[in-house]
VMD Tcl script that draws the C-alpha trace (Angstrom):
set ca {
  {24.58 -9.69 36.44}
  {22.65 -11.67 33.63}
  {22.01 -10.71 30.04}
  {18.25 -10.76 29.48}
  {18.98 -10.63 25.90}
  {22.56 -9.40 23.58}
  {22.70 -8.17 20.12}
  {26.09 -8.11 19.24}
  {26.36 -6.01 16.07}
  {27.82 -2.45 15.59}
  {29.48 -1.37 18.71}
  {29.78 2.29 18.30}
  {28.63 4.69 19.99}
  {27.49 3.45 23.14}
  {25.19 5.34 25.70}
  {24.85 3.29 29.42}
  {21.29 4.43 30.44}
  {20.71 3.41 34.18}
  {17.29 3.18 35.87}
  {17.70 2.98 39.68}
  {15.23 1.89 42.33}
  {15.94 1.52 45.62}
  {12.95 0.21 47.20}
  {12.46 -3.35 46.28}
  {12.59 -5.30 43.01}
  {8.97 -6.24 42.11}
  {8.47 -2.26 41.41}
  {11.41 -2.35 38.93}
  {9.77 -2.09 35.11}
  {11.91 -1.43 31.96}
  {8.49 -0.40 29.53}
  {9.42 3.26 30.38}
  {13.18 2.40 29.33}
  {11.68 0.71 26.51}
  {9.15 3.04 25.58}
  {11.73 6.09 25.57}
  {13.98 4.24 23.46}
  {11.61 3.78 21.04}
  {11.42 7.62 21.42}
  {15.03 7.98 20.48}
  {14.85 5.77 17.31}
  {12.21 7.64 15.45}
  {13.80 10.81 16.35}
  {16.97 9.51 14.55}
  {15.11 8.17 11.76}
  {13.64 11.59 11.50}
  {16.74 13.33 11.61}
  {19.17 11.59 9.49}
  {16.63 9.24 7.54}
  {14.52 5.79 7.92}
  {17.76 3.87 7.26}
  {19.32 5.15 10.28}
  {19.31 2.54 12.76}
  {18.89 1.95 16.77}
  {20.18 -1.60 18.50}
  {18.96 -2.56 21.94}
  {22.97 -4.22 22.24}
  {22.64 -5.54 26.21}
  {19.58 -5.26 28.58}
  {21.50 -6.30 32.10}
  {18.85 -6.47 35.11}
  {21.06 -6.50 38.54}
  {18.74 -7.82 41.53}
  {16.53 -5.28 43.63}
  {17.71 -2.00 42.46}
  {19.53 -1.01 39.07}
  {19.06 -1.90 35.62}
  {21.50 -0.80 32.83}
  {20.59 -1.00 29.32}
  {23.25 0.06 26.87}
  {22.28 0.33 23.23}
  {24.57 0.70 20.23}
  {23.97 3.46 17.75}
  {24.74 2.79 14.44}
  {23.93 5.18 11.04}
  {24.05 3.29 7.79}
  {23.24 2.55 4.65}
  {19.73 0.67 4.13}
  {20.96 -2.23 2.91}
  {22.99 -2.87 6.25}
  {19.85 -2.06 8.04}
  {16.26 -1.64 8.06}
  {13.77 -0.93 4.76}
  {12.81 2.77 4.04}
  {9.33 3.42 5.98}
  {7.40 3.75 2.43}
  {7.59 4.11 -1.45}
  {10.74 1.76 -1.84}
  {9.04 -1.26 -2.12}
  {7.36 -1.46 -5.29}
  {8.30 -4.91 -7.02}
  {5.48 -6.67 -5.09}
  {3.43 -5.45 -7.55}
  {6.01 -6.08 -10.59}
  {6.35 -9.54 -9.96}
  {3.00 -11.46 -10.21}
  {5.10 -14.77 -10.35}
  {6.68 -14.81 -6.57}
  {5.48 -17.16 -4.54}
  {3.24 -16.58 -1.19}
  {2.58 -18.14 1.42}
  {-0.78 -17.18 3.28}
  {-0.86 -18.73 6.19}
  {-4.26 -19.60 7.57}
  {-5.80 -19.09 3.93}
  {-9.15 -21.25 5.15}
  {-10.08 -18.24 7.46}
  {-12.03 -15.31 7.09}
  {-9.06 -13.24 6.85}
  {-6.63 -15.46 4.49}
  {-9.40 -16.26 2.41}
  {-9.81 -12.98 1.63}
  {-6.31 -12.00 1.37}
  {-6.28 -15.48 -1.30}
  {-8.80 -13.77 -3.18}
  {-7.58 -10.04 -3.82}
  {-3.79 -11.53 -4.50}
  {-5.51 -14.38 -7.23}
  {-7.59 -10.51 -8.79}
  {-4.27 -8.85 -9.02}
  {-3.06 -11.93 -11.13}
  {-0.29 -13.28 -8.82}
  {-0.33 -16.89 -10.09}
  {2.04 -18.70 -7.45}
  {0.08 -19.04 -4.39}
  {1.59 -21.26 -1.50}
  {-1.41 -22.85 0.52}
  {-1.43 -25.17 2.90}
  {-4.22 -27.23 5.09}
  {-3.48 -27.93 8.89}
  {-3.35 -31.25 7.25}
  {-0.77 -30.72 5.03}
  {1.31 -28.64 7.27}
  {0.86 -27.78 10.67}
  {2.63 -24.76 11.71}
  {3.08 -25.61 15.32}
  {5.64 -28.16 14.56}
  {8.82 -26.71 14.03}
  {10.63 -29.24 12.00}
  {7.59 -29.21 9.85}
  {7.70 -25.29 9.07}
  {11.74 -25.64 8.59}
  {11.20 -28.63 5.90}
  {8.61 -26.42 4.42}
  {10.13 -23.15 3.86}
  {13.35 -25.05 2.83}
  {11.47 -26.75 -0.22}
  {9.32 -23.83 -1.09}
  {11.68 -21.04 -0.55}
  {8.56 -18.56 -0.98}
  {9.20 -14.95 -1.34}
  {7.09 -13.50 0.94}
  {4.69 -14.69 3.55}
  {1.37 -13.05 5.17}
  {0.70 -14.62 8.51}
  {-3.34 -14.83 8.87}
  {-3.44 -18.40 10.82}
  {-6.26 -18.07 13.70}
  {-4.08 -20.14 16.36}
  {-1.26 -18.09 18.19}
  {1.60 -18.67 20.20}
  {4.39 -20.91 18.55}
  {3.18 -20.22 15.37}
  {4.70 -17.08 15.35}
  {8.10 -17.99 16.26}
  {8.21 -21.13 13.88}
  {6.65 -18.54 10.55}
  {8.74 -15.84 11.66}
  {12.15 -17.44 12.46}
  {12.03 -19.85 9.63}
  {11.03 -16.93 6.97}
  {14.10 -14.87 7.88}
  {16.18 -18.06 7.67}
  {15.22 -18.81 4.39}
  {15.41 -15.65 2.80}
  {11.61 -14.54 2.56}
  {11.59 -11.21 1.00}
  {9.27 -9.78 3.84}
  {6.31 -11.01 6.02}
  {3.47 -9.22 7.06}
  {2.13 -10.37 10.58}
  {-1.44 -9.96 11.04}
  {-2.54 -9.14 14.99}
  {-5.96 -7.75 16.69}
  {-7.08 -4.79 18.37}
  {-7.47 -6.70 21.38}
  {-3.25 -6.03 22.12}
  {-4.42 -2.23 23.42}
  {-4.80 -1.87 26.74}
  {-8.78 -2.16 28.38}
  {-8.81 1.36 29.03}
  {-6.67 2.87 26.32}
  {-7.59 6.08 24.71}
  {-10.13 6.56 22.04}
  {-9.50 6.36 18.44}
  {-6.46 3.97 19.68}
  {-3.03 5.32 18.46}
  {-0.75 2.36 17.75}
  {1.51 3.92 20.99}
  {-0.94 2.85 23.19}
  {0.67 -0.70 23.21}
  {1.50 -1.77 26.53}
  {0.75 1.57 27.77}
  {-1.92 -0.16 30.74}
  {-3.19 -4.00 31.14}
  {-5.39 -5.41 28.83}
  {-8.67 -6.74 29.17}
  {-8.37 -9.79 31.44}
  {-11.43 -12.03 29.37}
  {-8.79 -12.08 26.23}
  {-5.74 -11.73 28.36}
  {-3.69 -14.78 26.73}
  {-4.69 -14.13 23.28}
  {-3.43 -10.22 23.07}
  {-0.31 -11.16 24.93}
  {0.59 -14.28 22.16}
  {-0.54 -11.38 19.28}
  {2.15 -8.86 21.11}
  {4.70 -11.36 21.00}
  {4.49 -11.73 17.26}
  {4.35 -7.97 17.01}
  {7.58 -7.92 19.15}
  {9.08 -10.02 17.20}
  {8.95 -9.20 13.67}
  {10.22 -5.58 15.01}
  {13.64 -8.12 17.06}
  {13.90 -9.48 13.56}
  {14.36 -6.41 12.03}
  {16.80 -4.36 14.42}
  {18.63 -7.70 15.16}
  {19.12 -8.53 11.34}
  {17.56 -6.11 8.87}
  {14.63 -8.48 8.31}
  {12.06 -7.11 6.44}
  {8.91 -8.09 8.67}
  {6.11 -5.79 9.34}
  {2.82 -6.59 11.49}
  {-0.86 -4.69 10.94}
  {-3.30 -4.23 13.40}
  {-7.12 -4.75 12.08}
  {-10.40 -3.97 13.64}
  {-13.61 -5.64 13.87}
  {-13.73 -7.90 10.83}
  {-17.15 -9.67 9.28}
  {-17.54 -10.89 5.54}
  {-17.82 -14.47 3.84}
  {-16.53 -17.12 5.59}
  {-17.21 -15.51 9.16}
  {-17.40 -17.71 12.33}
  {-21.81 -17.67 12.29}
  {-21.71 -20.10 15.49}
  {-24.50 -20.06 17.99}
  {-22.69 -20.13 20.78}
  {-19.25 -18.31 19.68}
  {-19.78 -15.93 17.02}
  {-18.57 -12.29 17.20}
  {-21.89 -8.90 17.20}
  {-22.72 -8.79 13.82}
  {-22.51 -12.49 12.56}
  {-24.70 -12.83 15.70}
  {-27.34 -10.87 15.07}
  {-27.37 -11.93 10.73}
  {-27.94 -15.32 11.93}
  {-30.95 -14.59 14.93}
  {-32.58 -12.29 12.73}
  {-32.13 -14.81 9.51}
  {-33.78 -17.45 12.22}
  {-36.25 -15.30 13.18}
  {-37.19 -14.27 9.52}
  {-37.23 -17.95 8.60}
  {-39.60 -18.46 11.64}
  {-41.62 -15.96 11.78}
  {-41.08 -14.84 14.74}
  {-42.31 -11.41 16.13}
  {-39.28 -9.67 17.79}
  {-35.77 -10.67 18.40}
  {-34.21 -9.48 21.93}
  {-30.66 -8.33 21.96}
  {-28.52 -7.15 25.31}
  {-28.23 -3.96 26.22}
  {-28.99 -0.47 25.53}
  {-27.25 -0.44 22.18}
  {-25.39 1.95 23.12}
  {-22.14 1.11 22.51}
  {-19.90 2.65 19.58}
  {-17.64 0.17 17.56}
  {-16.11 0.15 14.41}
  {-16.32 -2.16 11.63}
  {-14.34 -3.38 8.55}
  {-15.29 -5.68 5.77}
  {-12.19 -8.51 5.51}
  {-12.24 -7.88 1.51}
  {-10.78 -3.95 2.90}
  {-8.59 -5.30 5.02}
  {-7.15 -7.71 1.96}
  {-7.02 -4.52 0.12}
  {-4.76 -2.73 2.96}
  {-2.38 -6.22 3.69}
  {-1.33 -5.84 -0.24}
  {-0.94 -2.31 0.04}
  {1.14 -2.41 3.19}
  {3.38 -5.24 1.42}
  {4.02 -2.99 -1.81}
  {4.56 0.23 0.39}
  {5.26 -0.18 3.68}
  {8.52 -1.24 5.22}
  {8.46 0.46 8.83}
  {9.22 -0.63 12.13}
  {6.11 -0.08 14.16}
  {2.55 -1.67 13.85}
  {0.03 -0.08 11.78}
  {-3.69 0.02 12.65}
  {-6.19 -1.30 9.91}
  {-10.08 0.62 10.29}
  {-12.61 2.07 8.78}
  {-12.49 5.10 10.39}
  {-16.40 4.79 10.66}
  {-18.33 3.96 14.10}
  {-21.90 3.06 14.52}
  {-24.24 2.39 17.70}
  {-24.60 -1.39 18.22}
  {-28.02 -0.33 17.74}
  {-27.57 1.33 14.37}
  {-25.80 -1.93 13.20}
  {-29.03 -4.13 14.62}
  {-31.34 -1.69 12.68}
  {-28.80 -2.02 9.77}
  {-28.45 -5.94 9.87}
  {-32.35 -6.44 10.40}
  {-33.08 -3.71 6.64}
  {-30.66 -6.51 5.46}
  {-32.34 -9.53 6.23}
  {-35.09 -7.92 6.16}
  {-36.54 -9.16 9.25}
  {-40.18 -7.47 9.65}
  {-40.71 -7.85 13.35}
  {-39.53 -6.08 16.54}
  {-36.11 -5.40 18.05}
  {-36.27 -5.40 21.58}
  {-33.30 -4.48 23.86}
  {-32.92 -6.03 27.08}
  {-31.63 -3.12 29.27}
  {-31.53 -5.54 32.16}
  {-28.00 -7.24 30.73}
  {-24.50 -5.26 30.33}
  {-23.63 -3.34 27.38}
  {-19.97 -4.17 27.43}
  {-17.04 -1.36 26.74}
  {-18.73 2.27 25.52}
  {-16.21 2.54 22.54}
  {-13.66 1.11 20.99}
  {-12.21 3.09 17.95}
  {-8.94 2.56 16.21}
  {-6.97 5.34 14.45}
  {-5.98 4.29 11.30}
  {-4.73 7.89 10.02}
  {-1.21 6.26 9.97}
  {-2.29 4.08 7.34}
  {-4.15 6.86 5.73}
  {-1.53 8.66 5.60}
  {0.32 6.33 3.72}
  {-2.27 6.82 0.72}
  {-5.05 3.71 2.26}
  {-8.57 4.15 2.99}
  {-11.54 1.62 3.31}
  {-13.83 1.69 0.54}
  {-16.72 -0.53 1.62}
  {-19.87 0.74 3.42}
  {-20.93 -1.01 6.28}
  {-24.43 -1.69 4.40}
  {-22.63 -3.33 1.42}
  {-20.78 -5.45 3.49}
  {-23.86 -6.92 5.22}
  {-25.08 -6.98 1.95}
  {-22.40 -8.98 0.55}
  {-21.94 -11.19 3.89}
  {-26.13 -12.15 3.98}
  {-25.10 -13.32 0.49}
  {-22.32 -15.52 1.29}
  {-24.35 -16.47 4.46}
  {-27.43 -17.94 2.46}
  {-25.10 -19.24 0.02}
  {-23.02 -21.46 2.01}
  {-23.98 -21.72 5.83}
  {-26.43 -24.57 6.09}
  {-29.69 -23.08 7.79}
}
mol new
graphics top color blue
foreach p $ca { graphics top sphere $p radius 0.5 }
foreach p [lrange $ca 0 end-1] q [lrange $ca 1 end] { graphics top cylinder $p $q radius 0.2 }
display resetview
């Protein structure tokens, strides 16, 4: 038998858990091992306290029909383990001076994150171009972490795959205080239920059009939570929704819905045209969020949140794609017709996170959907050249 993986820390108690099948090997799948342990560590962090502990020790896989994964149960103090889930975390705020690197701080996401962490007067900012430091080059990251030593890191850079492992490995090596990973709502499942708990992870396959994407965005999510059972590391991910606001991708050819339709119906305006056609019915329900909320929720969840699961970012608020055309044509004020072309497909019916985990925690959105296309037309006529 091979080790898949080992964690060799805290050897006592054990418990051998054995999943047998005795048909053939393909049908052999450890996600309901690995979903009921999961089960067993927030019960223990329930009973005797977040700073309890659970470590995955072996996972053994034996060929065609058995599977053994013993785990290592061990109850101490916090600082041998992993941070309280919330309200222990509070010098974020108290020191303005630490440094931070934001990762991907061009985007619409880190350029947003930039700007609420420059209003809350932290002064010692850590940015870096693709030029200046390209985060798929390990030695690079290494050199960089080792000369900065910043003291904590948000992850917000649009490519995937090694990035994560280079950001995350060389953060926990260096002694980053604690790094906030920054996914998409594209890691649930095609069909998963609606508002989408963060359990539905890996609960059914994913939509096969962004396939390779979700799967690199899981394996970051995976892990910061290795990081911290494995070594106490402090790294938590968050889970946003739909996103639009300044610097949004306004493309023709590869922008996201709304962007979309603020730039036909700017063209159209600008033309004079009489209608613009969009696809569908309009139907569809989504949900939106406004990237200077989400900013708002990645500095909350890195003064007071320290758990091991993911944690969905919303709005809590859906609208009919075509209550957000009427909404972004009042905006751009756009005089002609919308026309909906029931001929093409309308795409998924709904697609709602639930974010009361985070509201829980004491978070909400706080920006309208109409003052964020407000704000975004802005930006758009201010600096996308027509």
């Amino acid at each position: 038998m091979t080790p898949n993986t080992l964690y060799c820390r805290w050897p006592f108690p054990y418990l051998f858990l054995c999943h047998s099948n005795s048909t053939n090997e393909a049908s052999l799948n450890p996600y309901p091992l690995t979903k009921f342990l999961t089960w067993v560590q927030i019960t223990i962090q329930t009973l005797f306290g977040s700073s309890s502990h659970l470590l995955f020790s072996t996972y053994y896989q034996f060929p065609k029909h058995i599977s053994i994964c013993s785990l290592s149960l061990g109850i101490f103090g916090s600082s041998l383990s992993q941070s309280p889930a919330m309200g222990e975390t509070d010098s974020f705020f108290s020191n303005k001076s630490a440094k931070i690197f934001v990762a991907g701080h061009r985007g619409l996401v880190g350029s947003a994150i930039v700007r609420k962490l420059q209003s809350l007067g932290f002064t010692n900012l850590l940015l870096r171009t693709h030029a200046d430091l390209d985060l798929t080059r390990q030695s690079d990251v290494e050199s960089f972490f080792a000369d900065e030593k910043p003291h904590y890191v948000v992850l917000a850079a649009a490519k995937v795959g090694g990035i994560h492992t280079n950001v995350i490995d060389s953060s926990y090596r260096h002694g980053v205080n604690k790094i906030l990973f920054l996914g998409s709502s594209c890691i649930y499942p095609k069909f998963a239920p609606q508002p989408i708990p963060e359990n539905a992870l890996l609960s059914g396959p994913l939509e096969p059009t962004n396939e390779w994407y979700a799967v690199a965005k899981i394996a970051g999510i995976k892990m910061c939570q290795a990081y911290r059972i494995q070594h106490g590391f402090d790294a938590i991910s968050a889970m946003p929704t739909n996103l639009y606001g300044p610097n949004d991708n306004f493309h023709p050819e590869n922008s996201h819905v709304l962007p979309a339709l603020m730039r036909r119906f700017h063209k159209a305006k600008v033309e004079g045209a009489k209608e613009v056609v969009v696809w569908g019915t309009g139907s569809p329900l989504r949900e939106f969020l406004h990237v200077d909320d989400l900013a708002d929720a990645v500095v909350f969840l890195l003064g007071n949140y320290s758990g091991l699961e993911h944690v969905n970012v919303g709005s809590g608020k859906e609208v009919t794609i075509k209550e957000l055309a009427e909404l972004v044509k009042e905006v751009v004020g756009f005089e002609g017709e919308l026309v909906w072309d029931t001929s093409k497909p309308d795409g998924t019916p709904r697609k709602l996170m639930d974010s009361s985990k985070l509201a829980s925690l004491g978070w909400k959105a706080k920006i309208s959907l109409k003052d964020g296309l407000i704000d975004t037309y802005k930006w758009y006529l201010e600096n996308v050249k027509q």
